[in-house]
FIDO-800562 format. One record per residue: residue in three letters; x, z, y of N, C-alpha, C, CB in turn. Coordinates in steps of 0.001 Angstrom, whole numbers, plus 500000, padded with zeros to 6 digits. Glycine has a CB too. Example, Ala and Ser with C-alpha at 12.3 -4.5 7.8 and 13.67 -1.06 7.14 Angstrom:
BEGIN
ALA513190507800494310512300507800495500513200507800496700511308509046495527
SER512850507080497750513670507140498940512900507870500030514084505725499402
# end
This chain:
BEGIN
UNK326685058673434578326283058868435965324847058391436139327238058116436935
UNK324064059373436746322276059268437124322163058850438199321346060529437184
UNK320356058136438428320423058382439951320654056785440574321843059566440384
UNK320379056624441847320787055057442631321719055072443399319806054402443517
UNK321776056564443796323049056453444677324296056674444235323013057238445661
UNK325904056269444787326744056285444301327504057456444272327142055460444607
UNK328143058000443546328330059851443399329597059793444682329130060685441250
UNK330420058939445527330711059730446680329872059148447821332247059737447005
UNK328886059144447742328234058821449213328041059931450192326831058244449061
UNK328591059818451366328489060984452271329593061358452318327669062030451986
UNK331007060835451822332063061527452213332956060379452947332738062292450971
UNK333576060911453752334412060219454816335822060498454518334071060696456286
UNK336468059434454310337868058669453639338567058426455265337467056767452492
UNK339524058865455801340090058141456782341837057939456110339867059059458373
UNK342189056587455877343532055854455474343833055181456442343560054973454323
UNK345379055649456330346319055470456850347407054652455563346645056845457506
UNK347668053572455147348060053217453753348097051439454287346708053826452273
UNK349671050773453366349778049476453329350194049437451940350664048838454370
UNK350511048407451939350704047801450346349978047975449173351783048169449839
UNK350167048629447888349371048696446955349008050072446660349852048052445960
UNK349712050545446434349561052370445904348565052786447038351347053589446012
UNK348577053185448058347745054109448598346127053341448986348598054728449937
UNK346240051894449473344859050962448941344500050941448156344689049924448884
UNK344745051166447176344224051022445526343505052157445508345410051013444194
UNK343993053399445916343154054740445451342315054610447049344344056580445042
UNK342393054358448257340994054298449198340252052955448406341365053938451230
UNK340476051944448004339490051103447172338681051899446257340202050061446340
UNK338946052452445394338675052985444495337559054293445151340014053270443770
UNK337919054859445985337032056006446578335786055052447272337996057103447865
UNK336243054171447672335196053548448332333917052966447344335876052413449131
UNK334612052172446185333664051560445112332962052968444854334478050749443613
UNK333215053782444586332501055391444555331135055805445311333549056421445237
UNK331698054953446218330387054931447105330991055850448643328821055909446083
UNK332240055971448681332974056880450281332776055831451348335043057321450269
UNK332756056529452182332751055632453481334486055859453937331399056314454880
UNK335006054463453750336837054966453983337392053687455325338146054588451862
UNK337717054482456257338233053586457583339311053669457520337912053883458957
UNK340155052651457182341238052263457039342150052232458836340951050849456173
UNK343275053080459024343329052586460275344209051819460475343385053355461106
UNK344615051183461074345534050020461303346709049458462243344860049317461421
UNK347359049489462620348724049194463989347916048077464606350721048495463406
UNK348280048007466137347657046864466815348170045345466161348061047002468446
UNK349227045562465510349470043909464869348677043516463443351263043681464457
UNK348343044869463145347369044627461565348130045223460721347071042989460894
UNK347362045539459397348340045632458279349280044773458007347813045692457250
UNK350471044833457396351572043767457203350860043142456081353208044297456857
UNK350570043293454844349944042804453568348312041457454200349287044699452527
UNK347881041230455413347444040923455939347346039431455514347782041417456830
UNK349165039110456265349337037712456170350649037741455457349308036902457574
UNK350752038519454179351771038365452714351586036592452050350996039788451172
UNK352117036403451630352148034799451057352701035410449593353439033400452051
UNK352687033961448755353474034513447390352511035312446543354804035549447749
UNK352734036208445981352723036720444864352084037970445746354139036757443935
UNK352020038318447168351388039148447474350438038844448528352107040002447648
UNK349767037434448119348614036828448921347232037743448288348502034918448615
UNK347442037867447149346082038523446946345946040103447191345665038251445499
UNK347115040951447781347097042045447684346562042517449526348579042461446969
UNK346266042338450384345213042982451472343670042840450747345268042001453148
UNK343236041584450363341407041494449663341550041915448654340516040082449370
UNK341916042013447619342043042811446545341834044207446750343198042625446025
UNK342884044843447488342967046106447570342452046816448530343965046367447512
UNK341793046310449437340825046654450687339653046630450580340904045948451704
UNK338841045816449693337489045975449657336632047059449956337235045732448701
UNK335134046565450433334423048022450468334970049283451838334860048747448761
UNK336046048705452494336397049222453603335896048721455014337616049175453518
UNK336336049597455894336459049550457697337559049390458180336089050731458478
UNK337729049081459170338933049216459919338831049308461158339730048329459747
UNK339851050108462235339930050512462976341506050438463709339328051428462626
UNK341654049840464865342936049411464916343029050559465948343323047778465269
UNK344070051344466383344690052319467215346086052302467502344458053456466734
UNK346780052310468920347866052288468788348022053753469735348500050873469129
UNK349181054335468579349569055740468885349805056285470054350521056021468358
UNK350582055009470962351318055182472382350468055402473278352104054073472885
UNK348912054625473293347412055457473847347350056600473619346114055093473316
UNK347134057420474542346753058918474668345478059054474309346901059523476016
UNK344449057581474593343005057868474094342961057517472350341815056767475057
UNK343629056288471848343869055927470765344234057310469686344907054895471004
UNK344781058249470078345675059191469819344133060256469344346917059630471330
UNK343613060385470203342660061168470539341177061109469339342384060689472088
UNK341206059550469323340526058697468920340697058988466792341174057173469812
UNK341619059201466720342380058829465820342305061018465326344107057693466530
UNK342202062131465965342186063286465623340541063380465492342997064217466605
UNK339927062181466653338184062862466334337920062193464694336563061995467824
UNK338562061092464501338275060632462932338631061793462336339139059317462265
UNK339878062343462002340683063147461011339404064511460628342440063785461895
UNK339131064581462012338391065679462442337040065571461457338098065597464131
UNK336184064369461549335294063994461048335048063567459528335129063295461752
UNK336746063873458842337271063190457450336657064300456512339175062988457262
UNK336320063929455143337090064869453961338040064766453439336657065039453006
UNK339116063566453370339690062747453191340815062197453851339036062241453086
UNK342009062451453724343100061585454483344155060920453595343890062484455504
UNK344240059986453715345399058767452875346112058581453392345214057477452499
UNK347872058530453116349089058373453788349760057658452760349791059663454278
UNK350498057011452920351900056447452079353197056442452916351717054809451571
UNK353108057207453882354745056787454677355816058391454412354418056429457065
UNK357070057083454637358228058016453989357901059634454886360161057189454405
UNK358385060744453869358445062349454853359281062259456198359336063741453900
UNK358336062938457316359001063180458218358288061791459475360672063207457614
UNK357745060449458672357555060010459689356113060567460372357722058680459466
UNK355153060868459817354202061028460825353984061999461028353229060580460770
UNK355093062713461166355401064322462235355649063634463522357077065532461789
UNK356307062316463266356295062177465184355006061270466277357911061153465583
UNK353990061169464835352703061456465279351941062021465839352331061537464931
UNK352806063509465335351506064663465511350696064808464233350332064191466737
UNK351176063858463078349853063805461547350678064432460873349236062179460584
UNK351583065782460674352450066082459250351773066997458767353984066563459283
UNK352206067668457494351136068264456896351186069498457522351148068308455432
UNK351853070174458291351557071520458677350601072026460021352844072027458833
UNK350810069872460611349953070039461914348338069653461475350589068896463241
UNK348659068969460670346933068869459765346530069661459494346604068324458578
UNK347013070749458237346532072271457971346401072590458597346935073160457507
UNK346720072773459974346803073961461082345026073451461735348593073732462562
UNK345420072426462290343934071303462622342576071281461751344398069661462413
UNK342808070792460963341949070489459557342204071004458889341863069494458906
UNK341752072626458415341935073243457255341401072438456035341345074520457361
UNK339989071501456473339266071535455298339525070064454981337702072039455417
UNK340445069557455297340587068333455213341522068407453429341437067698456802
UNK341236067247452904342113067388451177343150065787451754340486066995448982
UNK344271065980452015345745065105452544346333064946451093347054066123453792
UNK346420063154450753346802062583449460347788061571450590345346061813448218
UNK349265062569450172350500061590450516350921060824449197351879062481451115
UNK350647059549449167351121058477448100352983058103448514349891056799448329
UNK353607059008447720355285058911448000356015058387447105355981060133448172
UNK357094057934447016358223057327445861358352058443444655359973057086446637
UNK358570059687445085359124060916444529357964062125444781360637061255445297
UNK357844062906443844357296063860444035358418064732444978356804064356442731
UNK358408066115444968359256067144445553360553066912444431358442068849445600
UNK361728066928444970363133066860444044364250066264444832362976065897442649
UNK365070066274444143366428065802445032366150064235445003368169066260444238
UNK365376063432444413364877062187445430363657062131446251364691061025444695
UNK362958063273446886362080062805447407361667062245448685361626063372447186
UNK363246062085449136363313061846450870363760059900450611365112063225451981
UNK363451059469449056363913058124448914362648057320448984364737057880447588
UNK362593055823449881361490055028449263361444054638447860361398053904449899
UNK360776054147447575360672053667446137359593052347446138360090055013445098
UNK360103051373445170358929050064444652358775050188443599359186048581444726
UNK357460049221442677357465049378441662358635049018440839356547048971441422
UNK358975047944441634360505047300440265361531048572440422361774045288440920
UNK361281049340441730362512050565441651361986051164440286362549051940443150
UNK361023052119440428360878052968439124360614052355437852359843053876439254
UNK360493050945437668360472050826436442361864050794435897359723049774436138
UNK362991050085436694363836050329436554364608051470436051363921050035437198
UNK364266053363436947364862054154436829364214054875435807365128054613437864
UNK363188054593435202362392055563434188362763054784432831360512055686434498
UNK363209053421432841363526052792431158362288051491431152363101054353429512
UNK361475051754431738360354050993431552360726049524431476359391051264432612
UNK361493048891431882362280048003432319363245047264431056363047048722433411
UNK364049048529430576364597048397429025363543048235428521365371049524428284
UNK362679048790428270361695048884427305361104047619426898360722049721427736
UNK360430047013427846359488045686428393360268044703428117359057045561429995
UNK362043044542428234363094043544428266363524044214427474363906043109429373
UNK365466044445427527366146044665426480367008045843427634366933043170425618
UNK367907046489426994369155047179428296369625045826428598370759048439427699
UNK370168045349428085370835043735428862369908043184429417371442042480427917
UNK368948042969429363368110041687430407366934043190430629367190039540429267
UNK366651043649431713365343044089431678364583043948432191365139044821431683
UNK363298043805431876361755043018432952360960043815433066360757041743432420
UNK360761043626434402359828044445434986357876043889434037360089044029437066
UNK357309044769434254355864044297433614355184043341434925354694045902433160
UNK354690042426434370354055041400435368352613041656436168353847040137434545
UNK352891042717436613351651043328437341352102044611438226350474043811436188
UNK351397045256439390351941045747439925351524047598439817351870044930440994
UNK351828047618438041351167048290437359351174049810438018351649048102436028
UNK352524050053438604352459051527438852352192051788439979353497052227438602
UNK351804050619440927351290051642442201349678051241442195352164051242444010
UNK349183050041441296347674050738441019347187051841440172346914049871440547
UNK348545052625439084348449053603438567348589054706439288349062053560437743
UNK349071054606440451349491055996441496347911055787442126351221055784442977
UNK347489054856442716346395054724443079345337055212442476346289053776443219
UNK345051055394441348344429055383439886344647057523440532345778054270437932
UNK345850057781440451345947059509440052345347059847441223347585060381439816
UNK345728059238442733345414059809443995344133059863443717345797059111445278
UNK343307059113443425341679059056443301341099060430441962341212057054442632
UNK342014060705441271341726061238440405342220062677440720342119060566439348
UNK343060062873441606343220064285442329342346064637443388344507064429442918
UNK341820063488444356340986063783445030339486064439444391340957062696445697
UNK339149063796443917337878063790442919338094065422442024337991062117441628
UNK339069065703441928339534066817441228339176067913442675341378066613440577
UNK339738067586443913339739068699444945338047068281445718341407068538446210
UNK337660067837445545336401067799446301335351068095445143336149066305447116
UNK335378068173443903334925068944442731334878070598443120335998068623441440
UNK336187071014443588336247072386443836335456072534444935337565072931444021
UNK335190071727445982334466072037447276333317072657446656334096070751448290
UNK332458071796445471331467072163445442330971073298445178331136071614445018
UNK331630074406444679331364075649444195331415075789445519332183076471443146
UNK331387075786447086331474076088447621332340076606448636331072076196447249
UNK333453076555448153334551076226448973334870075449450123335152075876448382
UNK335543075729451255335930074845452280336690074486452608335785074918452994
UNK338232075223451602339527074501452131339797073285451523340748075291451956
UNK341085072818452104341600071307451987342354071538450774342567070637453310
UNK343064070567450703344192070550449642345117069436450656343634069905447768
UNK346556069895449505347118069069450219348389068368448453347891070087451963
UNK347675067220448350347909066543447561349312065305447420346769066202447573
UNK350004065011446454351310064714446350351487063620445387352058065859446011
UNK351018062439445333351443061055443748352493060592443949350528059501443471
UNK353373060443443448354981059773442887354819058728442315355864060545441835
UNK355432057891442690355674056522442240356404056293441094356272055838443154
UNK357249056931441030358690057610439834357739057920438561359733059560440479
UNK356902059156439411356407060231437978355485059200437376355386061994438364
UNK354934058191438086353723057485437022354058056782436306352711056751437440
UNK355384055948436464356337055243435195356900056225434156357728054472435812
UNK357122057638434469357140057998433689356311058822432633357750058145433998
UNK355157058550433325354243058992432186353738058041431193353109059564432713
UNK354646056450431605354095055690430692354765055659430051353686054713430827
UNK356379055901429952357653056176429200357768057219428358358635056343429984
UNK356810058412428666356609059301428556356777059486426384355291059441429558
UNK355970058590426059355693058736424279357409058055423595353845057298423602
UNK358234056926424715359150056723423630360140058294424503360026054667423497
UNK360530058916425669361150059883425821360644061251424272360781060207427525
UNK359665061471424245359308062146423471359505061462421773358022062455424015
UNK359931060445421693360401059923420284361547060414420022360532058491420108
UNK362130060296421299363849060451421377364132062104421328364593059708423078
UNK363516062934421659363253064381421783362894064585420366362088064849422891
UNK361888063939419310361616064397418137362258063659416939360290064426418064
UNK362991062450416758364409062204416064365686061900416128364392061658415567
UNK365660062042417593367102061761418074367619060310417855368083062714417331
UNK366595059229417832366438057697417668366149057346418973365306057164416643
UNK367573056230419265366825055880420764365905054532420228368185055372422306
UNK364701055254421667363640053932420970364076052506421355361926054013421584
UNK363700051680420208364122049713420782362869049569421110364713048175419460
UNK363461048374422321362517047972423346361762046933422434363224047354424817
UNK360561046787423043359567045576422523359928044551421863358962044949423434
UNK361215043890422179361429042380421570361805043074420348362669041167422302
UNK362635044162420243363798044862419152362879045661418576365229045801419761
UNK361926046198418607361422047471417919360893047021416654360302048277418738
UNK361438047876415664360359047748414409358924047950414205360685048488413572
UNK358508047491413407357035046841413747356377048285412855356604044796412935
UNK354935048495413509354262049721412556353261049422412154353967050978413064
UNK353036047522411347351784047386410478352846045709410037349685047356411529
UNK352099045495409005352412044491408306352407043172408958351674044517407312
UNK351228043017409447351201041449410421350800042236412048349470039930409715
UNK351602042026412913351526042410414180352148041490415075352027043624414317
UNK351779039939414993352806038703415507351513037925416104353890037677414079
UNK352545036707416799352045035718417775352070034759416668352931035366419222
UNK351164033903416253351009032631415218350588031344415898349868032921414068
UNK351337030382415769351027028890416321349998028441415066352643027729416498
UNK348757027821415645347808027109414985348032025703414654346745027197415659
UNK347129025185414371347036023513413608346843022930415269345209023055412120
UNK346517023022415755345733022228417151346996023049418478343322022967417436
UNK347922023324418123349074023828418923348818024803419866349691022835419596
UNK347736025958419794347664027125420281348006027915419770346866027437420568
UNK348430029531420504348954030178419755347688031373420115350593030342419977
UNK348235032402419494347324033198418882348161034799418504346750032286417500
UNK347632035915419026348320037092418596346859037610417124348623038436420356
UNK347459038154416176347078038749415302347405040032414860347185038128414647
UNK346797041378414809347201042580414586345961042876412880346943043667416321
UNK346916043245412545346175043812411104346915045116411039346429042779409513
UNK346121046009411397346442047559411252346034048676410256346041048055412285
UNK344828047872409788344215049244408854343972048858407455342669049864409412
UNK343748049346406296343724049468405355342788048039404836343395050815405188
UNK341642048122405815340361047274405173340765046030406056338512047972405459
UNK341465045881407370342008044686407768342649044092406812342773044778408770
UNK343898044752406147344839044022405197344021043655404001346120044915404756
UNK343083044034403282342001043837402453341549042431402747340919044889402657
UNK340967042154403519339923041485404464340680040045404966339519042605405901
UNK342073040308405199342889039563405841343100038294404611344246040490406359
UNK344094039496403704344204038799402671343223038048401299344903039488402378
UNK341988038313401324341400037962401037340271036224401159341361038934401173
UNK340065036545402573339867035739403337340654034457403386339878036330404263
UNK341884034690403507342987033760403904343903033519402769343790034303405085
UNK343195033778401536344207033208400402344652033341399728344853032915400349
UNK345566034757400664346725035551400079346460036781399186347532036032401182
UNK345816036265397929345338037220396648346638037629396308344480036478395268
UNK348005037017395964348828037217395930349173038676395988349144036508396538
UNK349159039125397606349381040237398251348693041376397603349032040078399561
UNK347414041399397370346284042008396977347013042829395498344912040770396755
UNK347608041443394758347631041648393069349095042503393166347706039859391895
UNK350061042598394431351739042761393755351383044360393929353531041959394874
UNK351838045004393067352154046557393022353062046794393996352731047108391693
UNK353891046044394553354889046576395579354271046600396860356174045751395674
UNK352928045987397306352636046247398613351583046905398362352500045195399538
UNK351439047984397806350365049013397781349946049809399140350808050025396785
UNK350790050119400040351035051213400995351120050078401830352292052376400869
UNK351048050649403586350915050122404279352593050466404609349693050340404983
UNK353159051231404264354987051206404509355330050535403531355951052645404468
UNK355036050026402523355246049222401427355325047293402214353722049663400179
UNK354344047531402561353726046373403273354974045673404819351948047168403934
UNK354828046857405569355996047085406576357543046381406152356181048790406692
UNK358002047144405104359276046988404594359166045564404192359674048000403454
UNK358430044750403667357763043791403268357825042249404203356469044429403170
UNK357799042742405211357492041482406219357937040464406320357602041595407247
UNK358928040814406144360576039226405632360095038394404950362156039572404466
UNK359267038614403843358250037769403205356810037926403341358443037821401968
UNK355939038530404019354877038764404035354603037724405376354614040287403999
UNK354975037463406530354942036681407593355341035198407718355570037288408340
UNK356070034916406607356278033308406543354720033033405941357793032675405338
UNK354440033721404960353475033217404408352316032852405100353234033890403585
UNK352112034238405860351060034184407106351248033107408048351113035449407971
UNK352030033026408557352411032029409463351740030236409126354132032153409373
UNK352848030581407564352029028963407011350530028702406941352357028634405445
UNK350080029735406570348111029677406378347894029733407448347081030865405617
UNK348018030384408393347155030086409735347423028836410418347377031145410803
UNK348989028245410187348633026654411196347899026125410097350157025378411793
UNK347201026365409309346069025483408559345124025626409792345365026131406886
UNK344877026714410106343616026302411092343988026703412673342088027229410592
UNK343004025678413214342737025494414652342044026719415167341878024226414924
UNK342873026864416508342480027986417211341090028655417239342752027698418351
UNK339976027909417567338703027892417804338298028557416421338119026441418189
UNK338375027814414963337962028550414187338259029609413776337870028163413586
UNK339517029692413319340364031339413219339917032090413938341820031538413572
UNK339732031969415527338785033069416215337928033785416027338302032859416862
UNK336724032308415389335676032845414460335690033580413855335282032376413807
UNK336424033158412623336456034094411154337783034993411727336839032993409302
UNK338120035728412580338686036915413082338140037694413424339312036896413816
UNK336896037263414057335999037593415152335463038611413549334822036050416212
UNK334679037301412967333684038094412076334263038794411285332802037407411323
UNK335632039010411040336390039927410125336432041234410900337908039376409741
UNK336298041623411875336410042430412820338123042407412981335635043835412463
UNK338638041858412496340752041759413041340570041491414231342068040324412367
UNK341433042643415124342051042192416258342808040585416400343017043255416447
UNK342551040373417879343287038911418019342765038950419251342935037488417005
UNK343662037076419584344152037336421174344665036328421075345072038533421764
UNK343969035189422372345021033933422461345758034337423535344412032379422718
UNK346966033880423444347492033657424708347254033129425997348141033245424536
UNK346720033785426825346605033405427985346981033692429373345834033381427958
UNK347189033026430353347553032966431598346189033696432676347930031320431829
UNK346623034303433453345459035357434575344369034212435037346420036176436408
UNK344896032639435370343864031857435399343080031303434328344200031054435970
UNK343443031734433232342587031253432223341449032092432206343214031187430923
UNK341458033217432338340273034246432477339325033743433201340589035526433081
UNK339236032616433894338025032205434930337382031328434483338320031743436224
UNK337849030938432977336993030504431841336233031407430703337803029703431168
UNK336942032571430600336882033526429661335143034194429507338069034653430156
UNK334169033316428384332966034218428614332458035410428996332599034287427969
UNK333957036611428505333020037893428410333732038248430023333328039271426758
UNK334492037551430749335030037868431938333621037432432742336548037056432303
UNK332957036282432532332032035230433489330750035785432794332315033242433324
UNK330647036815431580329130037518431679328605037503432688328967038788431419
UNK327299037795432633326378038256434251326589039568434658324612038227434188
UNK327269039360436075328060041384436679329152040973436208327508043358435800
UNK329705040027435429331227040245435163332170040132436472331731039123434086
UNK331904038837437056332676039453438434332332038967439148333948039468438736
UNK332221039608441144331204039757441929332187039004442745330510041183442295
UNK331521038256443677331258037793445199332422038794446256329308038184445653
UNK332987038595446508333586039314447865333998038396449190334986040081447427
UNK334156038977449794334354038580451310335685038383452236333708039531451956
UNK336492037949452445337594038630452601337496038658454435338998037814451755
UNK338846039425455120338623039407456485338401038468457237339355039825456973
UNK338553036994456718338151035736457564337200035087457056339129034784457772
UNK335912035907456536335027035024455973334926034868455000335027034138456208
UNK335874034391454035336148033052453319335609034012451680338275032258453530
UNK334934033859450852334162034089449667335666033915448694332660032837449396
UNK335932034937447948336483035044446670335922036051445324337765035411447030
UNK336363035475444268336059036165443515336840037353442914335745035466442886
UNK336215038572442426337502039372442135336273040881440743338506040264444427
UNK337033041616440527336521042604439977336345043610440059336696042702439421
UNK335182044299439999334483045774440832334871046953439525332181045632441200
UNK334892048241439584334882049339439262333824049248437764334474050203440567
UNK332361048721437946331612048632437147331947047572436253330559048608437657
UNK333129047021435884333531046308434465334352046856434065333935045021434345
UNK334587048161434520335772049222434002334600050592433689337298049654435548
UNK333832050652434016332944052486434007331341051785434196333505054014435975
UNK330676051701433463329383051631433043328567052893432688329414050842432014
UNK327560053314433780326817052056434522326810052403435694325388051660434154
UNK328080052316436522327987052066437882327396050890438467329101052123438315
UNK326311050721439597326516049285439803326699048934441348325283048497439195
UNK327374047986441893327801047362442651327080045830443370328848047339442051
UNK327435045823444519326931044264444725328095043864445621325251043998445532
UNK328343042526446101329564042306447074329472043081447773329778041213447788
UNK331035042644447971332093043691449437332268043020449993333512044454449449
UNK332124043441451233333402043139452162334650043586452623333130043058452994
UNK335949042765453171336990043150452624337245043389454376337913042096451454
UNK337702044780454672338398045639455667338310044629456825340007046153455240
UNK336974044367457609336777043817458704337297044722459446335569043431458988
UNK337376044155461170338040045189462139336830045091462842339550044875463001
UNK336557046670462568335151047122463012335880047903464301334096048201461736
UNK336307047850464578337257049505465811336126049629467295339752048744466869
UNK335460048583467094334404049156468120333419049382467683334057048502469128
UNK332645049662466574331628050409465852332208051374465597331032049917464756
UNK333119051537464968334051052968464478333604053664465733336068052850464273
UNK334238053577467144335253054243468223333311054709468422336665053030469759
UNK332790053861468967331227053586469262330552055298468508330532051703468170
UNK330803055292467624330169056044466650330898058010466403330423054903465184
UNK331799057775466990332715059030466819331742059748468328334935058645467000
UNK330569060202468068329510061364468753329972062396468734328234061639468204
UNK329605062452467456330532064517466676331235064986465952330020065508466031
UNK331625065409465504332823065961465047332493066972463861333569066643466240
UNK332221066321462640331464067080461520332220066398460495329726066935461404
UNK332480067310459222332579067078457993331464066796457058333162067951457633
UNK331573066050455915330556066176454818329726066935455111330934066540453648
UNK328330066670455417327590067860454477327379068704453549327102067796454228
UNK327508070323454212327355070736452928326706071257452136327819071103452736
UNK325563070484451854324708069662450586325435069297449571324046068351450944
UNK326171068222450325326964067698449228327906068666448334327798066687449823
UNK328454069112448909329188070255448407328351070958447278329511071252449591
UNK327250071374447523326327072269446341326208071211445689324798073080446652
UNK326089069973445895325653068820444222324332067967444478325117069979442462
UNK324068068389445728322934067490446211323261066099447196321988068475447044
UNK323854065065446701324175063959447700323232063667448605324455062770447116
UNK322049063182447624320852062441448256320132063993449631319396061876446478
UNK320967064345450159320075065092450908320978065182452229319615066549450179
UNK321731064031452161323155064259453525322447063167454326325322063751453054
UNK322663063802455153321652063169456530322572061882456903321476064462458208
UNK321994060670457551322503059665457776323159059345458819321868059043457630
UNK323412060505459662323845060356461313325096061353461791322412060815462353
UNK325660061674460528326618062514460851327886061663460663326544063794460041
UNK327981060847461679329146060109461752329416058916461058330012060818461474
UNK328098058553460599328197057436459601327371056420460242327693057795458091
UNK327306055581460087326778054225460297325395053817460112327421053450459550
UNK324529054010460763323376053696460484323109052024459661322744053912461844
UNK321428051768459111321666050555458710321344049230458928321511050626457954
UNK321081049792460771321184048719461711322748048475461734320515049096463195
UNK323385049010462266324985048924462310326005048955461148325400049969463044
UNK325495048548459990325922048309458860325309046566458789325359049538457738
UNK324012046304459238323801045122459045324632044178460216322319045011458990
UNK324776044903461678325586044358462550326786043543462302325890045215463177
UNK327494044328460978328646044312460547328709042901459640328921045660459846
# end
């Protein structure tokens, strides 16, 4: 990506979205560079004032946003709320089918309204005989295997992150970006776009379903599965850290064993092959095991490091706030959250280089700059559309940068 400006600048995001899945993909449009007004119920988003395990999920997943509070039962709010839609390229939903038909927002009264509008409903289910069901992440990991997989069929665990609705988040952004691509040839209709909560667990399930399709082996889950390289284990050191080690390739096992002792390995004709090696492990891993608590974490790193072998200490999400290549310079930025208060967190540009970024702020309630600002009733420029960003005028519904500094 060329250029200073950010490749969606000039397009207008209006969300309608709580929890994780449908914030994650207006975050994501926004780091892009979209202008995305989040709108809001007069009591706030619920994720607002979450405690627990979902304290970090409103600043996290809001950044780089607006907000605009409207309540439906206003006839002007109401009004208020069609001149945005009106003014969108962009609309974000996550609520079950059927509820915001008694809005007046369903998709046939939008099409009808906003042809050119592109509508990303973030749902449990795609179209199917579940799609009138909610869904969470622990639901679909559950119903796709993911769950077996990660645990065992007897005990199964969910993955410790709230992997699939920042992965639904992840597609919505990546379908949008797909339909406002087509604008540019010139086109003016909308789309009307559909992410499943279900289907994205199963696209991560997706390679052992297809194991089971090509030998008729059901796959074992992580703790149970047979291993597909010789050393692929967690090793306790001399100084009582532990340590993951992967030796996968030909010149690793070379390198490994060399390094560390084990000429042994090198000299036996029976571990020639890396399935040789595999079959092998019953004795190939005590050994390993014993040589590495010879050394302390810190050095083994080293001479891992310089071996080029994968490795990996074990660590906890707060240990990362020690982690050098996390605390590089740009590694992670300054944000703001809705009461002020400065946290730290991670931008788009430590994932896609060379975007660059500076702090956010996290989904202030702007609703009287918003309301203030709704003059006219225009879509994107279309400039933008032909491939020319830098030529979208600054007053078509957007925020000047007096009233950006207001903010």
């Amino acid at each position: 990506m060329t250029g200073t400006g950010l490749p969606l600048a000039g397009v207008r995001v209006v969300e309608m979205t709580h929890m994780v899945m449908g914030p994650t993909c207006g975050m994501i449009l926004a780091q892009l560079g979209a202008e995305v007004i989040k709108v809001e119920p007069p009591a706030g988003d619920k994720t607002r004032s979450l405690g627990g395990m979902g304290t970090s999920f409103f600043p996290l997943f809001n950044r780089g946003k607006r907000s605009v509070v409207l309540d439906f039962a206003r006839a002007e709010d109401r009004e208020t709320m069609h001149l945005l839609l009106a003014s969108a390229d962009v609309f974000l939903e996550n609520f079950r089918d059927g509820q915001l038909e008694k809005q007046g927002l369903g998709p046939e009264e939008l099409r009808r309204k906003y042809p050119h509008l592109i509508v990303a409903g973030h749902k449990g289910f795609l179209s199917g005989p579940y799609e009138h069901r909610p869904a969470l992440d622990e639901v679909v990991q559950m119903m796709s295997g993911l769950a077996a997989m990660t645990g065992t069929r007897e005990k199964p665990q969910r993955v410790g992150s709230s992997a699939n609705d920042i992965m639904g988040g992840m597609f919505g952004a990546i379908a949008i970006l797909a339909a406002l691509y087509q604008k540019r040839g010139g086109g003016t209709a909308g789309a009307d776009i559909r992410i499943g909560l279900f289907e994205n667990c199963l696209f991560l399930v997706a390679q052992h379903m297809v194991e089971f399709e090509m030998t008729g082996n059901r796959p074992r889950s992580m703790p149970e599965r047979e291993h597909a390289w010789p050393i692929y284990d967690i090793f306790e050191t001399a100084d009582g850290e532990r340590i993951f080690i992967g030796v996968v390739t030909e010149g690793h096992w070379q390198s490994f064993c060399r390094e560390f002792g084990l000429q042994e390995f090198l000299d036996d004709p029976a571990l020639r092959t890396t399935t040789d090696r595999i079959m092998a492990r019953s004795r190939i891993i005590p050994r390993a095991v014993e040589v590495i608590k010879g050394w302390n974490a810190a050095e083994l790193s080293a001479k891992l490091d310089g071996l080029n072998i994968c490795f990996s200490p074990i660590n906890r999400p707060e240990d990362l706030f020690s982690d050098p290549h996390v605390l590089r310079p740009g590694g992670l930025v300054n944000n703001i959250n809705a009461d002020g208060e400065a946290f730290i967190g991670q931008l788009l540009q430590h994932l896609i280089e060379p975007l660059a970024f500076g702090a956010q702020k996290i989904c202030s309630r702007d609703s009287h700059v918003v309301k203030k600002n709704l003059t006219r009733v225009e879509s994107v420029h279309p400039d933008f559309l032909k491939g020319t960003p830098d030529t979208i005028p600054g007053d078509l519904l957007r925020f000047d940068n007096h009233q950006r500094d207001a903010l």
